[in-house]
One Martini backbone bead per residue (centre of mass of N, CA, C, O) as a GRO file, in nm:
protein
  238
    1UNK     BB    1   0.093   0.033   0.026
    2UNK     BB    2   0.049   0.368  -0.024
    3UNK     BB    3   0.187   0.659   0.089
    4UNK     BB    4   0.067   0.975   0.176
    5UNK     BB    5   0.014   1.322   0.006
    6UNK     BB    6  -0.329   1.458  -0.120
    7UNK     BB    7  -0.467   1.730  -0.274
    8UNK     BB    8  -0.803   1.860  -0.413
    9UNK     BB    9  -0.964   2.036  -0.589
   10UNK     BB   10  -1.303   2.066  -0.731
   11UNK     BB   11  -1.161   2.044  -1.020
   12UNK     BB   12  -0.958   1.798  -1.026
   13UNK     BB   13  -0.680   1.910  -0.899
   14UNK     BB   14  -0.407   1.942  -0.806
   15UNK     BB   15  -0.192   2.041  -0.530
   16UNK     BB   16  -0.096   1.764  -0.359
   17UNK     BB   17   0.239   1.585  -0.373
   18UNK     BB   18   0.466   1.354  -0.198
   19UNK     BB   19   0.492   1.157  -0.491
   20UNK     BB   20   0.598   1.413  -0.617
   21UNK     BB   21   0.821   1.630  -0.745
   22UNK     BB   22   0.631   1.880  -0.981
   23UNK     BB   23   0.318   2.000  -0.851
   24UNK     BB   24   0.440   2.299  -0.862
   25UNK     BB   25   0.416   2.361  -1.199
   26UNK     BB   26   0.479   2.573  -1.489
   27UNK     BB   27   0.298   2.520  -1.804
   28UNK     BB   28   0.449   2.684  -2.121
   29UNK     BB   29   0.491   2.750  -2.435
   30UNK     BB   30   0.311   2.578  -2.636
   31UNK     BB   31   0.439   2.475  -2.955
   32UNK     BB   32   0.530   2.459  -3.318
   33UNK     BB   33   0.808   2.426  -3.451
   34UNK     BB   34   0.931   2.468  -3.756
   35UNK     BB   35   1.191   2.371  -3.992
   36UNK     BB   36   1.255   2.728  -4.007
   37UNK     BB   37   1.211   2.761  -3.623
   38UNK     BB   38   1.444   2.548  -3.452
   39UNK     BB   39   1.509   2.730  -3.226
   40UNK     BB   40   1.767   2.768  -2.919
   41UNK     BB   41   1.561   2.835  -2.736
   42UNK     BB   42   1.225   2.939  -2.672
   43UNK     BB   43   0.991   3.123  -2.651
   44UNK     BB   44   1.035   3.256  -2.314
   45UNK     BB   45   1.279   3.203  -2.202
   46UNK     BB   46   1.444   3.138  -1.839
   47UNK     BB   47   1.655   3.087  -1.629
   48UNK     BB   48   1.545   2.760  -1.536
   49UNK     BB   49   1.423   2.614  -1.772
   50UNK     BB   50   1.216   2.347  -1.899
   51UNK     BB   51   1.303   2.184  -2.181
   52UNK     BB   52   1.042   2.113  -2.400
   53UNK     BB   53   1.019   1.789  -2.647
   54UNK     BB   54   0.876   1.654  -2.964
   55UNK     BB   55   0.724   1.554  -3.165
   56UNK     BB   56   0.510   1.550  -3.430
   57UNK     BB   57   0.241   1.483  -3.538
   58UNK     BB   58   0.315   1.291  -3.821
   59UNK     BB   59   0.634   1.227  -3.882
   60UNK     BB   60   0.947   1.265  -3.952
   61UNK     BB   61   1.171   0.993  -4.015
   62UNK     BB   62   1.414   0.827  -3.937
   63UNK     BB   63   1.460   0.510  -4.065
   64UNK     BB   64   1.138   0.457  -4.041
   65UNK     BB   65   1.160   0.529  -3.694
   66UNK     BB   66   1.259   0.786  -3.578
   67UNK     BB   67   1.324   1.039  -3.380
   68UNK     BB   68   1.529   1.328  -3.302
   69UNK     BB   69   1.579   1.501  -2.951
   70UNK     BB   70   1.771   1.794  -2.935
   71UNK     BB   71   2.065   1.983  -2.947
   72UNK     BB   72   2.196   2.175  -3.196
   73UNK     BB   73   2.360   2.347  -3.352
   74UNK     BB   74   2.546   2.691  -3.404
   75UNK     BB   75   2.399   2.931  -3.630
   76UNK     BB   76   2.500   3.246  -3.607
   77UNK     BB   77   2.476   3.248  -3.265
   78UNK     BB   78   2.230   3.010  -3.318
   79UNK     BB   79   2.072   2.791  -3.194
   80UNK     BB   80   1.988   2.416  -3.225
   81UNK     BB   81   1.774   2.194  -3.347
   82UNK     BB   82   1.786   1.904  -3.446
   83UNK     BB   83   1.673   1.934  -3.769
   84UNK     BB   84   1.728   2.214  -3.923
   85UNK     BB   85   1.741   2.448  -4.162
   86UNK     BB   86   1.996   2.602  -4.053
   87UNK     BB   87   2.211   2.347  -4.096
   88UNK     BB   88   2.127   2.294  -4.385
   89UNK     BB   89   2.221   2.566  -4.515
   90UNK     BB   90   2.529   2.567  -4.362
   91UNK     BB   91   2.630   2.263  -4.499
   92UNK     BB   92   2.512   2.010  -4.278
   93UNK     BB   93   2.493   1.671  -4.311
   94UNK     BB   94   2.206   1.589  -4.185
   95UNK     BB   95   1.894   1.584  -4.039
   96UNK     BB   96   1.556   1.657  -4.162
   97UNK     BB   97   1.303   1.815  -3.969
   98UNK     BB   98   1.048   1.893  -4.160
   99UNK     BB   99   0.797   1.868  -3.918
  100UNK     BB  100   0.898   1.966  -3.654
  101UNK     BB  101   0.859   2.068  -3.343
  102UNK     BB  102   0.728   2.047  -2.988
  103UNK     BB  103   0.748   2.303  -2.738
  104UNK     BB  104   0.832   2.340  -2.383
  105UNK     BB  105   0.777   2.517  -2.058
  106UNK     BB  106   0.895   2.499  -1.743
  107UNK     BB  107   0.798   2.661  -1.432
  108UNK     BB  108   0.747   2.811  -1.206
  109UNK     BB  109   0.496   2.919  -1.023
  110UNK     BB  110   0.665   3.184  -0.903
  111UNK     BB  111   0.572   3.448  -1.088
  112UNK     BB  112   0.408   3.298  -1.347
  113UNK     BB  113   0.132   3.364  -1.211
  114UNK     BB  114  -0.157   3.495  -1.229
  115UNK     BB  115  -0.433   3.634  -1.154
  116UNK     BB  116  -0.754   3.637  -1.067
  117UNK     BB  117  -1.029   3.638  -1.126
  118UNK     BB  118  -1.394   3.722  -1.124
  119UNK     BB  119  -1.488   3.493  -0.888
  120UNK     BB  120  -1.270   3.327  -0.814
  121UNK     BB  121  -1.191   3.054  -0.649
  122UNK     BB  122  -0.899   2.972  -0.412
  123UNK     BB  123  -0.576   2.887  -0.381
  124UNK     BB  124  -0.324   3.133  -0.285
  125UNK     BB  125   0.025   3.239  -0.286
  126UNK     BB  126   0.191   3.501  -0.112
  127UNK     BB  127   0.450   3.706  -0.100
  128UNK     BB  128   0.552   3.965   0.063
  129UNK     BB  129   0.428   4.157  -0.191
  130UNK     BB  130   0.136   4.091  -0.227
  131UNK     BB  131   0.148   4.016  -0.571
  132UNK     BB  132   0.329   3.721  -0.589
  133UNK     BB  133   0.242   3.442  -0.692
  134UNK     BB  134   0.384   3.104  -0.589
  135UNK     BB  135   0.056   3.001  -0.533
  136UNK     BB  136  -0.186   2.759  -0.740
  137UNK     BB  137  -0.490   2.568  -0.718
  138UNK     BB  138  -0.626   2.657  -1.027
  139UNK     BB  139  -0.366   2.777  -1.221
  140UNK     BB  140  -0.222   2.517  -1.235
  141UNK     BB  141  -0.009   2.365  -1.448
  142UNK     BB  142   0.131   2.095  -1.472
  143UNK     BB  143   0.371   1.774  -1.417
  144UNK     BB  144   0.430   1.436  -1.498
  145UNK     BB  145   0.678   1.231  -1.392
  146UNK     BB  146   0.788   0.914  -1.537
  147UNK     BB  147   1.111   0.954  -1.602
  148UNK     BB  148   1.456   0.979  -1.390
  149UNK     BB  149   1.822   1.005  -1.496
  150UNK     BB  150   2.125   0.865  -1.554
  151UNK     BB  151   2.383   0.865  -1.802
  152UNK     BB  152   2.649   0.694  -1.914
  153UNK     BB  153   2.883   0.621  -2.150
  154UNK     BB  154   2.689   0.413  -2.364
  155UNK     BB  155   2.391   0.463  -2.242
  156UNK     BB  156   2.048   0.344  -2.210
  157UNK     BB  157   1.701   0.421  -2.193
  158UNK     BB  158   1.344   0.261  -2.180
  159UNK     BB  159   1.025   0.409  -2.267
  160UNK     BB  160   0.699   0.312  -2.206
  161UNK     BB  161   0.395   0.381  -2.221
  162UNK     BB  162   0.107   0.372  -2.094
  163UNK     BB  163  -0.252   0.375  -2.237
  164UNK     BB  164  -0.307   0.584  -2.031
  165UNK     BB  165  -0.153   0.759  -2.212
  166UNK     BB  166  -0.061   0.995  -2.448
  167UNK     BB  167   0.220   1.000  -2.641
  168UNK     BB  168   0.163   1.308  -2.770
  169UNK     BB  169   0.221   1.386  -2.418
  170UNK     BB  170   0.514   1.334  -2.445
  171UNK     BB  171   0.839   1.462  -2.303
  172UNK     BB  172   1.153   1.589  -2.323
  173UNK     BB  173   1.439   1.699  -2.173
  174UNK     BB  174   1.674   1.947  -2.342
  175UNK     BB  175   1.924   2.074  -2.207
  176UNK     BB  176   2.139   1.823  -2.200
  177UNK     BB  177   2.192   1.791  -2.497
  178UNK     BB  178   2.323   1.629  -2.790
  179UNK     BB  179   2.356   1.675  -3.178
  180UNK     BB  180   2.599   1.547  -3.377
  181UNK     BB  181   2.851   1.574  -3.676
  182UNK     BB  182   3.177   1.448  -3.751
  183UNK     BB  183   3.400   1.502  -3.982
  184UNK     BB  184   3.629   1.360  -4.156
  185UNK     BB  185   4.000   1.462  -4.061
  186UNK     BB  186   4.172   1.260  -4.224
  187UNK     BB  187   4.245   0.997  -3.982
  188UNK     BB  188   3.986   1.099  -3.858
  189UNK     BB  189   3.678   1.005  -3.755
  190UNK     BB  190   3.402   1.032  -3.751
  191UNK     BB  191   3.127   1.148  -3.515
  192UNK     BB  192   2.847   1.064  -3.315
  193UNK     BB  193   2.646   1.275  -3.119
  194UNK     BB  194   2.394   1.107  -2.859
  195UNK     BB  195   2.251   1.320  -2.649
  196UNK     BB  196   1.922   1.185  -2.635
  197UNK     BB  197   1.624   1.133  -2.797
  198UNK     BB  198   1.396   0.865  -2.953
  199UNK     BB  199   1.083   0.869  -3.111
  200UNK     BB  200   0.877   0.599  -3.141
  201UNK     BB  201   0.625   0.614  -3.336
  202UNK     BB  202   0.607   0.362  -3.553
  203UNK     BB  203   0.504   0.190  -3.364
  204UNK     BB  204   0.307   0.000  -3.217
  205UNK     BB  205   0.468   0.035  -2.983
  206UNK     BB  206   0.551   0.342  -2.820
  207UNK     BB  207   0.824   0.521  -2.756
  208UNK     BB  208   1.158   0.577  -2.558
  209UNK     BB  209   1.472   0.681  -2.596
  210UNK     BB  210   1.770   0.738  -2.376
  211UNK     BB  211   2.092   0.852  -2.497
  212UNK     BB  212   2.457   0.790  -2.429
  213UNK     BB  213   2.639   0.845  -2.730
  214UNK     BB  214   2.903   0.739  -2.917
  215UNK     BB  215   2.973   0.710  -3.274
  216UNK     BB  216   3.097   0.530  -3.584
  217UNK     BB  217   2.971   0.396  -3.808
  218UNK     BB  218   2.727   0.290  -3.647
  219UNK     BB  219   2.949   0.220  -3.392
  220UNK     BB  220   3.042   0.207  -3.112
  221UNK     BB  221   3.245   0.372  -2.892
  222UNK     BB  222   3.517   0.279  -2.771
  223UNK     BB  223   3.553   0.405  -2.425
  224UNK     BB  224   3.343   0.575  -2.391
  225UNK     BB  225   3.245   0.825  -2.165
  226UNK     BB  226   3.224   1.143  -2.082
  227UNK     BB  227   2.932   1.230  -1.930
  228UNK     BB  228   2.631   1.315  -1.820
  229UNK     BB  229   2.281   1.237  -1.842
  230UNK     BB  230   1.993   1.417  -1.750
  231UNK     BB  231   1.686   1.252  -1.771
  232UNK     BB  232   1.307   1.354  -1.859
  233UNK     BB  233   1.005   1.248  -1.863
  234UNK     BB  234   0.709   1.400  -1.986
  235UNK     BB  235   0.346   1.493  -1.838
  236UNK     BB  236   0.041   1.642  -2.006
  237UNK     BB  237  -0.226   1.680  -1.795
  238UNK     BB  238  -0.415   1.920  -1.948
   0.00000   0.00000   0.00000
């Protein structure tokens, strides 16, 4: 039998969960960024943010299975997500997500949450200056996290969502991801940095991987070490 503390407002929203990580942030800027818009951060974003990515319903597959979702190269001083028309325009030859992809910003409640309309109930916390509400139980977005943890260079985690949950509405955090081709120069080989997640869009059963990776000629490279990826998985239940 599992125990805590759950408290639910009358609109049938969690207040608090003392068995989730998350359930007091505030989910904002979800929008769909083309192919020509893919640059990182998205729009909204302030420090201390979690970009949160996902593909677009009925993508572009890489090898007619999976999307790669991560942070690839900054082209002009400005970053990009992997996949994007400005890496291809700069010369270089990766994968095109002409599809663009989903993204979403996590921030704090405090600070982020609007006031009460009028006539609205509920409990609402304010900061001693009486005007930036810390928390509210009636207009937070939460996010509910599915999985998250570290990968060593080399590892890779799977995660399958159960069919109670909508998989177009699973997103991956990318704040730490890295996603590029080194071509080959002279006589050291290509290398390809895959620390990012690949979403099993066309799987019977859909799924997703992260996973902390150095390949060269789709070979994982021997003895990569490199960096820990803390990657993590949510769901937009709302």
């Amino acid at each position: 039998m599992a125990h805590g503390l759950q408290v639910w407002n009358s609109d049938g929203r969690k207040m608090i969960d003392s068995t989730e990580l998350a359930p007091n942030t505030y989910l904002a800027n979800l929008t769909t960024s083309a192919y020509s818009a893919m640059s990182y951060p998205p729009s909204g974003f302030t420090a201390g943010d979690l970009v949160l990515a996902r593909p677009v319903n009925n993508p572009t597959l890489l090898g007619g299975t999976r999307v790669p979702i991560g942070i690839g190269r900054t082209i002009s001083n400005t970053q990009q997500f992997f996949g994007s028309q400005a890496i291809q325009n700069a010369g270089h030859t990766e994968w095109p997500n002409t599809s663009g992809i989903k993204t979403g910003l996590v921030k704090t409640q405090s600070g982020n949450i609007s006031g009460p309309a009028a006539g609205e109930y509920g409990l609402d916390v304010y900061a001693a200056d009486n005007s930036t509400i810390m928390f509210s139980a009636t207009r937070s977005t939460s996010v509910k996290i599915l999985a998250q943890g570290s990968l060593a260079g080399g590892q890779s985690f799977t995660y399958t969502p159960p069919t109670s949950l909508d998989y177009n509405k699973v997103y991956g955090v990318v704040n730490g991801t890295t996603v590029l081709n080194v071509p080959q120069a002279f006589l050291f080989p290509s290398w390809e940095f895959n620390v990012m997640y690949s979403f099993y869009t066309a799987a019977s059963t859909p799924y997703i991987i992260a996973q902390n990776k150095v390949t060269s000629n789709n070979q994982n490279v021997s003895g990569w070490l490199g960096g820990m990826f803390s990657y993590m998985l949510v769901y937009d239940p709302n």
